[in-house]
N, C-alpha and C positions, 0 to 999 in steps of 0.2 A: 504494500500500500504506500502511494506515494503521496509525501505530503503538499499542498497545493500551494499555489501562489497568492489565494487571499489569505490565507493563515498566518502567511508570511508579513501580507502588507496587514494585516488586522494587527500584528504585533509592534509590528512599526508602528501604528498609527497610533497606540496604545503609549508608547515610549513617547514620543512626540510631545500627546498630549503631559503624558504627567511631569517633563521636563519644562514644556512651559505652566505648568501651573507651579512649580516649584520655583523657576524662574519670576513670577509674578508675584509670588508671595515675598520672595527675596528682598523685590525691587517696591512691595506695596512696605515692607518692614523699612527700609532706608529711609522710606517720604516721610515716616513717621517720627526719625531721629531728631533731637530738638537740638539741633546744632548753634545755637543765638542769633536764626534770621526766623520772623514768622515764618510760619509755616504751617496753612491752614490745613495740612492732612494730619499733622498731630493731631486734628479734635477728630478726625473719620469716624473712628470706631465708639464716638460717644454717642449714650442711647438714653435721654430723658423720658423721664416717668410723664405722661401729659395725659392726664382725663382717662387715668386708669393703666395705659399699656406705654410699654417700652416702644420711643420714638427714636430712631435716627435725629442728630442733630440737623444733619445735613438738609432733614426734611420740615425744619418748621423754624429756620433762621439762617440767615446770611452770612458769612462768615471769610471777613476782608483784611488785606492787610492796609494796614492805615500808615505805618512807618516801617522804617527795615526792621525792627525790632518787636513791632505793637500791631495784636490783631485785633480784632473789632467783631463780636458777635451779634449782631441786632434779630432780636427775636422777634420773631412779626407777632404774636399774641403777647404781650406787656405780662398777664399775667401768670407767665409761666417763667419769669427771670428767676424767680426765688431755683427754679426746679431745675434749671438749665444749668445755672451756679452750679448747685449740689451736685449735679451730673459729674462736673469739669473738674469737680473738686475731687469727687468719686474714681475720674478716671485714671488718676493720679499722671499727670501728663509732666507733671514737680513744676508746672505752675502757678501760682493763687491767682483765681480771678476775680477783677476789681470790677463792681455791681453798683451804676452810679444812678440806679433806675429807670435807665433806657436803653443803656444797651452795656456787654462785658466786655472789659478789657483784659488783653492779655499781655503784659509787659515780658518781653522775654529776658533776662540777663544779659548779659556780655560773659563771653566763653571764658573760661579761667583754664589755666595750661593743665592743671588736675584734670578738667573734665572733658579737654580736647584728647588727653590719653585715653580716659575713659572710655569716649565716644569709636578711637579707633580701634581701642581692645573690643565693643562690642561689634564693630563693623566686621574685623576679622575671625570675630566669632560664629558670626551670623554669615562668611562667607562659608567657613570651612565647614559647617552645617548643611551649609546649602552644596557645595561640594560631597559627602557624604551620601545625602538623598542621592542625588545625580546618579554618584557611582552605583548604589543600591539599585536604582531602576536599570542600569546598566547590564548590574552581573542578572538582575532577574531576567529579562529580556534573553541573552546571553544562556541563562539555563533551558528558558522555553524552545530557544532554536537548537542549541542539542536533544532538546526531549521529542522535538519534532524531527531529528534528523535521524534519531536511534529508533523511533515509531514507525518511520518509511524505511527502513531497511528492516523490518522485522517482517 
């Protein structure tokens, strides 16, 4: 029994895919590093409590840089700042938002030479991780076509 050529490319296509979702996640974890320039994907993955259910931020405020340093979250419902706050505070993004009753601000620091090490001991972390998966789906792939290649010679 000989093994066929969609089997072949369905494996491929299989590797492919889970390389770039590895790659994606890679490169969605970097936007979210707080390097001391705003940087409005730090707040992505924040989810405000609003009228009962967990919101996306992204889905019921604006969220702009106003200065190299200082982002700007305007909440289009006023009465949901108290929850928006608590969200940002929740996400622990390490920085305290300042609620001046219209909208949040976010002051970012200036990088101190501790936390620029910091930042590329986590880069390199999160690369050699991301290298790791890769190889993983590598050898799996890699066993699947010997398993297909020992099945068609049997």
């Amino acid at each position: 029994m000989a093994f066929g050529i969609e089997e072949v490319d369905f494996l491929f296509e299989t590797f492919d895919e889970e390389n770039a979702k590895t790659f994606e996640n890679y490169k969605t974890e970097l936007q979210g590093i707080r390097a001391g320039r705003a940087n409005p994907h730090i707040l992505d993955k924040v989810e405000v409590e609003y009228y009962g259910t967990m919101t996306p931020l992204n889905q019921m405020a604006n969220v702009t840089i106003a200065e190299a340093r200082v982002l700007v979250v305007s909440v289009w419902d006023k009465s949901a700042l108290k929850n928006v706050e608590k969200a940002i505070l929740a996400a622990n993004v390490g920085i305290t938002p300042n609620n001046d009753g219209t909208v949040i601000r976010l002051v970012f620091p200036e990088v101190t030479e501790e936390r620029r090490r910091a930042l590329v001991k986590d880069i390199k972390q999160g690369a050699e991780e991301t290298k790791i998966v890769l190889r993983n789906h590598r050898r799996d792939i890699n066993e699947e076509l010997k398993k297909l290649k020992k099945d068609s010679r049997e």
